[in-house]
C-alpha positions as CSV (number, residue, x, y, z in Angstrom):
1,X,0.6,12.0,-10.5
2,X,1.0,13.2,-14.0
3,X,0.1,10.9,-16.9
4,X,1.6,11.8,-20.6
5,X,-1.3,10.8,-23.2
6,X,0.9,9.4,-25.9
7,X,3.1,7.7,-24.0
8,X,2.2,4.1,-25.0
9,X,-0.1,2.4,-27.1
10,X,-4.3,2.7,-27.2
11,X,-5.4,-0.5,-28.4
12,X,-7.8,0.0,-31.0
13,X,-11.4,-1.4,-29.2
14,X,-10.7,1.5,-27.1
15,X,-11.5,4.1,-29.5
16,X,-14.1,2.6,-31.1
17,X,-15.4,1.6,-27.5
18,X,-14.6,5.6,-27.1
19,X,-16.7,6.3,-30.7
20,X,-19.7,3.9,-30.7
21,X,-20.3,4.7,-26.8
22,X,-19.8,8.6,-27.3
23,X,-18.4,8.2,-23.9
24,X,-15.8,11.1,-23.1
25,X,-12.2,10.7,-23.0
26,X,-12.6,11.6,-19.1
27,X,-14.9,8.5,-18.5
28,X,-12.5,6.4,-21.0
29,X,-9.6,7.4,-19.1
30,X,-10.7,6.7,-15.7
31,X,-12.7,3.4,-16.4
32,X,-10.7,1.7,-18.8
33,X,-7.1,3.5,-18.6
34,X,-6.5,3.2,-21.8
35,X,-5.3,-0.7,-22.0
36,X,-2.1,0.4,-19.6
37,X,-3.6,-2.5,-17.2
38,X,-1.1,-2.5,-14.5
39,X,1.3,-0.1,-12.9
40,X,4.3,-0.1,-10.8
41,X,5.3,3.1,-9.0
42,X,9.4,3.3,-9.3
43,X,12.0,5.6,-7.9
44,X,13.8,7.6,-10.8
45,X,17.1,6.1,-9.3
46,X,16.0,2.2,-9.7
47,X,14.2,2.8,-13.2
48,X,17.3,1.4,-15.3
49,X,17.5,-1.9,-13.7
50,X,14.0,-2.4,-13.5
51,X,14.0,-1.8,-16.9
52,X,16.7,-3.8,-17.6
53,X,15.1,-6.9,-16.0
54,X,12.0,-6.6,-17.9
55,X,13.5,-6.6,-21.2
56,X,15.5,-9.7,-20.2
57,X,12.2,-11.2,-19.5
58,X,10.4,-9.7,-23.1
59,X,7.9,-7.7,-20.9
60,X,6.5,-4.4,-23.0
61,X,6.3,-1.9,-20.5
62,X,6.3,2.3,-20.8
63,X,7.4,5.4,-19.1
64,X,4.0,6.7,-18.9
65,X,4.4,9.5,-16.3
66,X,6.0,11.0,-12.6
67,X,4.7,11.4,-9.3
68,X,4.5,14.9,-8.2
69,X,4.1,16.8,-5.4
70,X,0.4,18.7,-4.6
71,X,-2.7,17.5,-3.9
72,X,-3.5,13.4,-4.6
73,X,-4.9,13.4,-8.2
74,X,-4.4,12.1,-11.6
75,X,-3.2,15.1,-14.2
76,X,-3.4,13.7,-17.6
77,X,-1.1,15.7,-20.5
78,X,-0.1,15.9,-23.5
79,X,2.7,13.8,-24.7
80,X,5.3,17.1,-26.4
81,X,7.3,14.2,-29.0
């Protein structure tokens, strides 16, 4: 899976969690994820209605990355806005 850094909003206790901790971004990323919370897994071709039903129900959500093909790891990069 590939994760886009950038692609939604840190809250702010996470980097001073991050700061006051000196724990690296690694250990910030896997232990906390970086207030995402949950995830749902969703096939390109069904990603407009889901969407389309969460804004009807006022539900923030964000594209935050793609499944990929290789080994079964988490590839964090750089959001290119």
């Amino acid at each position: 899976m590939q994760v886009r850094l950038g692609s939604w909003r840190v809250p702010p206790i996470f980097d001073l969690i991050e700061s006051l901790g000196q724990v690296p971004k690694d250990d910030m990323l896997r232990t906390f994820n970086m207030g995402v919370g949950m995830m749902m897994v969703i096939g390109e071709r069904n990603l407009g209605s889901v969407a389309a039903v969460l804004k009807r129900k006022r539900e923030k959500f964000w594209t935050i990355g793609r499944v990929v093909a290789g080994r079964p790891v988490v590839r964090y990069i750089e959001d290119k806005l």
